[in-house]
N, C-alpha and C positions, 0 to 999 in steps of 0.2 A: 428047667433052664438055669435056674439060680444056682441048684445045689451043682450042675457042671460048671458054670463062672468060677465057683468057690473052691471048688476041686483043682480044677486050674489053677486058680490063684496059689492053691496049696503047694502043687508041687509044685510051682515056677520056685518056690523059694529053695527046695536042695539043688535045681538047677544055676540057678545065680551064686551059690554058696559056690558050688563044683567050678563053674567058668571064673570065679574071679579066684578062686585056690590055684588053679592050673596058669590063670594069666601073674599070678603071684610069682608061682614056683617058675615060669621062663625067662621072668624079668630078671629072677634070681640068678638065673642062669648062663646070663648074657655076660660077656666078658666085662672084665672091671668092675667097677663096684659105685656106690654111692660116696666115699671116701676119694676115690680119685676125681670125682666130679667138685668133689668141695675143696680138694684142694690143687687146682687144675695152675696154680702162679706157682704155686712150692711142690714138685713133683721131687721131692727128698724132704720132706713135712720129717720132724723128728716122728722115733718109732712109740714117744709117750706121748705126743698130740693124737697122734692114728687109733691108739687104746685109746685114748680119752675121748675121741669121737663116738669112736665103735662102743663102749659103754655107754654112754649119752645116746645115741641113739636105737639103743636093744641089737645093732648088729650081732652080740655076741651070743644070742639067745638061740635056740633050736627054729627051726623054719615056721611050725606050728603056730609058738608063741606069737614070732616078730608077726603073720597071719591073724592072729587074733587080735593084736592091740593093731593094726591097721585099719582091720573091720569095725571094732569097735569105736576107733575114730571117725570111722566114714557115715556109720552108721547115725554118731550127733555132729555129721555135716563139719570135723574137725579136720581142716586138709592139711594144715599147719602154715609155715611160713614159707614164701620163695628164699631161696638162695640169692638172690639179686641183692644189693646193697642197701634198698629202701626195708628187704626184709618184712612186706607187707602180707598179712591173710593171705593163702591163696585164694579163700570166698572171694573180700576184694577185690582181686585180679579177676575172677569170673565174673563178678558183678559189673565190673569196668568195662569187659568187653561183649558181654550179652547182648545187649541193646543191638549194635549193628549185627552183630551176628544173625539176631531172629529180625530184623530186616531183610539184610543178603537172602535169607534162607524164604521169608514170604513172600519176594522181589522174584526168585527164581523160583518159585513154585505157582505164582500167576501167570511167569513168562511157558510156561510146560504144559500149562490146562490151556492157556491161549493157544498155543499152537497145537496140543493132539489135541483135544477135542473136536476143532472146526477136520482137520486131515484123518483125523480116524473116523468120523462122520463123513465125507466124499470120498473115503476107502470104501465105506462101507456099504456105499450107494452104487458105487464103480468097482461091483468087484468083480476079478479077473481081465478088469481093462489096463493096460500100461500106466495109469495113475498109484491103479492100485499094487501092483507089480514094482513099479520104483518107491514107493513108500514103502512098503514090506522089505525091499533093500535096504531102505534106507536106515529104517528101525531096529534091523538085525549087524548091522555096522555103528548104530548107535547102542545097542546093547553090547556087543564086543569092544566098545574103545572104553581103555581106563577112565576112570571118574577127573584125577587130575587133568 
């Protein structure tokens, strides 16, 4: 059982390599760029600010590269600085707002076992009777409506 854990564990990692290369290269891919974000008040930025960005930040490197020193920032937890004026850690900013986040998220995760637990238990008791019938409705329209 161990040496399958392990095995697992092994290949999850060319998995994770492959998804965040492919979500790399879409991002890549999307119209505009990182440049037009930074300079979203001066949209006619001279043409030796936009090189001097784009050197400073490896844009001018092969896809691979600007990939590897990404990873290898992610990797020691380096996300670097927001764009926002304060120009703080992104860590920072995660760490700012985690707290309520894993609240929100334990808040509605007690409100989910409070209610299917006790209704998937009188489903289960009631089945084939119109309790269980409109629950079963109700669960297959709550699996079809967006998350939002």
């Amino acid at each position: 059982m161990l040496l399958f854990a392990f095995r697992r564990l092994l290949l999850s990692i060319p998995l994770l390599l492959g998804i965040t290369f492919v979500s790399y290269l879409v991002i890549g891919l999307a119209p505009g760029g990182p440049l037009d974000f930074l300079t979203p008040e001066d949209p006619n930025a001279s043409v030796e600010v936009k090189q001097r960005l784009t050197k400073e930040f490896g844009l001018d490197q092969p896809v691979y590269v600007q990939y590897w020193r990404w990873l290898t920032r992610v990797v020691r937890l380096d996300f670097g600085r927001t764009f926002l004026p304060d120009g703080k850690p992104v860590l920072t900013k995660i760490g700012e707002r985690l707290p309520i986040t894993l609240l929100l998220n334990v808040v509605e995760m007690l409100v989910i076992l409070g209610l299917a637990v006790p209704i998937g238990v009188l489903s289960a008791t009631r089945q084939y009777w119109l309790y269980d019938k409109v629950t079963t409705i109700f669960v297959f329209v709550g699996f079809a409506t967006p998350d939002f």
